[in-house]
C-alpha positions in Angstrom: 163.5 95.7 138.1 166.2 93.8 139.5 170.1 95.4 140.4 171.5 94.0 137.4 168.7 95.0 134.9 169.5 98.8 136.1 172.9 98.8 135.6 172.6 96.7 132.4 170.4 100.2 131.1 172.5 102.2 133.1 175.6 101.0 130.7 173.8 101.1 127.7 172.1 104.5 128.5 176.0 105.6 128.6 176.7 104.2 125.1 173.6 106.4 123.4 175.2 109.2 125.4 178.8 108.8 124.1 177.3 108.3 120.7 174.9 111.1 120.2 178.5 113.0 121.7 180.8 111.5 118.8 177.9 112.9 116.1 178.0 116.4 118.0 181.9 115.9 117.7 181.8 115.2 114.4 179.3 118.3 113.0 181.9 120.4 115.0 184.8 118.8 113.2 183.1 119.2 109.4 183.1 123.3 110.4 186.1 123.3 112.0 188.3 120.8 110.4 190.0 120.9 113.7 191.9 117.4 114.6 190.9 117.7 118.5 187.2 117.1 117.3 187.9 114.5 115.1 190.0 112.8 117.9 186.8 114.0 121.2 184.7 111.8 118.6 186.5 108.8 118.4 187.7 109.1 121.9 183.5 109.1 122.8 183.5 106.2 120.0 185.7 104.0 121.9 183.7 105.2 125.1 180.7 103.6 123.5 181.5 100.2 122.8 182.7 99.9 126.1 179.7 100.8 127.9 178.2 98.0 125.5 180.6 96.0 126.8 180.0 96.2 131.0 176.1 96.3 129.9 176.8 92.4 128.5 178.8 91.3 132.1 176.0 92.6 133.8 173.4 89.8 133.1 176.7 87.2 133.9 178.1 89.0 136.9 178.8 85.9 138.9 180.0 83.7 136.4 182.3 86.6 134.7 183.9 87.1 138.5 184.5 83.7 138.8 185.8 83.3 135.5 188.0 86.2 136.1 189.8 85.0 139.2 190.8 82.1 137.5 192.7 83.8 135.2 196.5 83.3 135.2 197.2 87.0 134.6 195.1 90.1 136.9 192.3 89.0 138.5 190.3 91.8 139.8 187.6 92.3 137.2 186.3 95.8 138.6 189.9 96.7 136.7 188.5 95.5 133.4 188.4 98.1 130.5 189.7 96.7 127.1 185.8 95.9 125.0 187.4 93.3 122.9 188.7 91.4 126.1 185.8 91.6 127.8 183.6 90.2 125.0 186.3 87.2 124.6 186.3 86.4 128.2 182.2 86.3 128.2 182.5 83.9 125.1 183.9 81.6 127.4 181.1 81.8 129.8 177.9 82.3 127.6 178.1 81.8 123.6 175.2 83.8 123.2 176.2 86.8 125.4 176.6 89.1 122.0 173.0 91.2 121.8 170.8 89.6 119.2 169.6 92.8 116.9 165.7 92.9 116.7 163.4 94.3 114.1 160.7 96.1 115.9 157.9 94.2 117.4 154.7 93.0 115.5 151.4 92.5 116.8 149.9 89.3 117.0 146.4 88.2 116.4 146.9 86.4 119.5 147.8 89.2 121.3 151.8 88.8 122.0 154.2 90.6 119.9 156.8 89.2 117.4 160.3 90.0 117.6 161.9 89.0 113.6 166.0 89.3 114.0 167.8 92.0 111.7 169.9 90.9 109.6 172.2 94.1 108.4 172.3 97.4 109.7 174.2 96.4 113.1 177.6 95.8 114.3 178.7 92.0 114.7 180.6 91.3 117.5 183.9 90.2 115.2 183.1 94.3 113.6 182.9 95.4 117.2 186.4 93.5 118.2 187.8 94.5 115.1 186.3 98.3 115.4 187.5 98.8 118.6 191.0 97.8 118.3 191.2 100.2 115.1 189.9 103.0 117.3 192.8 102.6 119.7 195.8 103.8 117.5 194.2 107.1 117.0 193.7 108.0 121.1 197.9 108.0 121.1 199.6 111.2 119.7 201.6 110.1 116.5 205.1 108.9 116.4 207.1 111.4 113.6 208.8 108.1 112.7 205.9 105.4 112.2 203.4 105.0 109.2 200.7 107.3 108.5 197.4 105.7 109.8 195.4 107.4 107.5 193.0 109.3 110.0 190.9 111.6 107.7 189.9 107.8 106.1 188.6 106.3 109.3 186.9 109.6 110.1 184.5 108.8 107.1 183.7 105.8 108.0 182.3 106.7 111.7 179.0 108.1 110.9 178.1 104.5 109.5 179.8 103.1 112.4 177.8 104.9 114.9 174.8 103.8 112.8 175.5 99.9 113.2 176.3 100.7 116.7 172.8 102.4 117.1 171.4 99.2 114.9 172.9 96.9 117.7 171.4 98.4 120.8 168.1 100.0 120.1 166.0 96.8 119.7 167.7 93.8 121.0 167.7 90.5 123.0 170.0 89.0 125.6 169.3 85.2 126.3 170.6 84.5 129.9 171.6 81.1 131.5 172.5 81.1 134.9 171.1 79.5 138.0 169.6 82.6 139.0 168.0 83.2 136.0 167.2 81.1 132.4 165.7 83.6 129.8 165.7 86.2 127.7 165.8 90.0 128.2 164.4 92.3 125.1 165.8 95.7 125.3 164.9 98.9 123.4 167.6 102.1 123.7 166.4 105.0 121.7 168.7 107.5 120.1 166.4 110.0 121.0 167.9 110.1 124.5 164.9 108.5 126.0 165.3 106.2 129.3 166.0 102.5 128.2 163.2 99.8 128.7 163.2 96.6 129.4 161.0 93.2 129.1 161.6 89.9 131.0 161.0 86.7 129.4 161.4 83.5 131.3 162.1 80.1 130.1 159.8 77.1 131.3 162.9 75.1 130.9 165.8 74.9 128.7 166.1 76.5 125.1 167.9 76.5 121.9 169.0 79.7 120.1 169.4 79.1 116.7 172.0 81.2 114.5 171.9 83.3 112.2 
């Protein structure tokens, strides 16, 4: 397994940790009703979709770096943080950075296995952008003078939010082209807390991902 492949699982063995923390959280918070549990979940939310986030620079490390210093504003992108940045700078680089949500694999008469593509069930990346700046206004303590941001609302909605999330990760693809490599990754993350695996695919030559 190459350096980038481990710290591609190593990121997204993070983002199963920080969700199976937001559920804990959240079965704390329906005996409690406390607002500090509500808030440790969304904090470990937020937590999440970053991870998600360095796991999809990992497989464009070089081009990200280089993409970063030529940005007009801070260059240093070991200081990146902000998930919805991140997956707008990577846009630039590779189109098809997002993970493409499998189905699980069938087996072929011919021996290989068959990856179909979900279709529902998983956070898009324009849901993960818009998710993650939602998440923000509820890590700040609340102004006495602003609007109410209607936190017991959003609360409800996390459980199907950390079940897209899951829906993203568990079974999914990550086409790379670089010079270093020109292919596809298939990944499988577990909520069980099992270790992530992970199977190479090279390309022969150039390919076409069609969309969804």
């Amino acid at each position: 397994m190459s350096e980038i492949q481990s710290i591609n699982l190593h990121m997204l063995s993070e983002a199963a940790l920080r969700l199976r923390a937001t559920n804990r959280y959240l079965e704390e918070y329906a005996i409690t009703q406390q607002i500090v549990d509500a808030e440790s979940a969304i904090l470990q939310l937020r937590k999440a979709l970053e991870y998600i986030a360095f796991s999809s620079i990992a497989p464009n490390k070089k081009e990200y770096e280089l993409f970063r210093a030529s940005a007009d504003m801070r260059t240093d992108y070991k200081k990146d943080y902000h998930a919805g940045k991140i997956l707008q700078a990577l846009g630039k680089i590779n189109e098809d950075f997002y993970p493409y949500p499998l189905l699980s694999a069938t087996h072929q008469q011919n021996g290989s296995f068959h990856f179909d593509r979900k279709t529902t069930g998983y956070l898009t990346k324009k849901r993960f952008a818009s998710t993650y700046d939602r998440i923000g206004k509820y890590l700040h303590a609340d102004n006495p003078w602003s609007v109410d941001k209607n936190f017991p609302s959003f609360v409800t909605e996390i459980p199907s939010i950390i079940h897209d999330v899951f829906g993203l990760i568990e079974c999914h693809a990550v086409f790379i082209k670089t010079p270093e490599f020109n292919g596809v990754w298939v990944v499988e993350v577990l909520k069980d807390g099992s270790p992530p695996r992970i199977i190479t695919g090279v390309a022969d030559g150039d390919f076409f991902i069609e969309k969804m």
